[in-house]
C-alpha positions as CSV (number, residue, x, y, z in Angstrom):
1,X,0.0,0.0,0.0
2,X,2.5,2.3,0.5
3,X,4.1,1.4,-2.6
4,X,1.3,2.7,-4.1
5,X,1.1,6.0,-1.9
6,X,4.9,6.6,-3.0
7,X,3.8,5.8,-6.9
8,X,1.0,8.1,-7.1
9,X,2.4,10.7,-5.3
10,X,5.4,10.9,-8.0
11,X,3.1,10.8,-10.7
12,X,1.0,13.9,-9.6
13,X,4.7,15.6,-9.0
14,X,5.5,14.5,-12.3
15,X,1.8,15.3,-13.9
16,X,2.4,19.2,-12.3
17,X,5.8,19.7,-13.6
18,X,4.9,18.6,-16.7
19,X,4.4,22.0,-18.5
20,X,7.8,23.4,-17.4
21,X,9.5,20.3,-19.3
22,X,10.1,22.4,-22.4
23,X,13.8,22.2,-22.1
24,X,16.3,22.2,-24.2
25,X,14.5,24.1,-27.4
26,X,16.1,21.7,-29.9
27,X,13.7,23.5,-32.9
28,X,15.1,27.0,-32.6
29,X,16.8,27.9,-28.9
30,X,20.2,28.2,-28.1
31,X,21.2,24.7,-28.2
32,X,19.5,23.6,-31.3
33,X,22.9,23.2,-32.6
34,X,24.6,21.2,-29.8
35,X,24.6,17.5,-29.5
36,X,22.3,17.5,-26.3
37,X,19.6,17.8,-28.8
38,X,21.0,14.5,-30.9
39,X,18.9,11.7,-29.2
40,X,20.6,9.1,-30.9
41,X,23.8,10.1,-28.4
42,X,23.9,8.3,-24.8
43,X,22.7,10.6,-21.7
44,X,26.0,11.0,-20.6
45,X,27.3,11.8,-23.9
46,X,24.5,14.8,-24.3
47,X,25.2,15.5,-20.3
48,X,28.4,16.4,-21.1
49,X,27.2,18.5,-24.1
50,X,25.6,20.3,-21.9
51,X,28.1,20.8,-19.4
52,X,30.4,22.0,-21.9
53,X,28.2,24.7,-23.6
54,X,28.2,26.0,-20.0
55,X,30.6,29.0,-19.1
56,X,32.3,29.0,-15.9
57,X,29.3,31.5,-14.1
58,X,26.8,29.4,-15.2
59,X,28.4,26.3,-13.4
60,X,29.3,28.3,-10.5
61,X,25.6,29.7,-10.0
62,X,24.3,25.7,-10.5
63,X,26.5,24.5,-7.6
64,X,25.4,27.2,-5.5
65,X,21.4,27.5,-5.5
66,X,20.2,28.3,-9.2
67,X,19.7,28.0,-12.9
68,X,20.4,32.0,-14.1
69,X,22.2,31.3,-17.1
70,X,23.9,34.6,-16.3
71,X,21.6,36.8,-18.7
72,X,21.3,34.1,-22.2
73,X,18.0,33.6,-21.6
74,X,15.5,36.6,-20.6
75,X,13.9,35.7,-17.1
């Protein structure tokens, strides 16, 4: 039974933040030209994509509390 609690709880989490999954933009964003947008690559090898598209700020501000991406995107 719990179980069950623990299953449907996650799918109303995951049911709610549905709408803000829109990331990356692959059609026309920012990253429409990197390979985290190439599904045929592994996670880790789009991960890493990712993580190397990054400047130095914008994995600074991630370890500390927050996604800014230090003015690319507007808020």
């Amino acid at each position: 039974m719990k179980a069950l609690r623990v299953l449907g709880l996650s799918a109303a989490i995951w049911a709610l933040d549905l709408p803000f999954q829109t990331y990356p933009d692959c059609s026309n964003g920012l990253l429409a030209s990197n390979k985290v947008c190439d599904r045929t690559l592994s996670p880790v090898q789009r991960a890493a994509a990712l993580v190397a598209a990054m400047t130095n700020a914008e994995k600074l501000q991630n370890l500390i509390r927050c996604v800014c991406l230090c003015g690319r995107y507007p808020p």
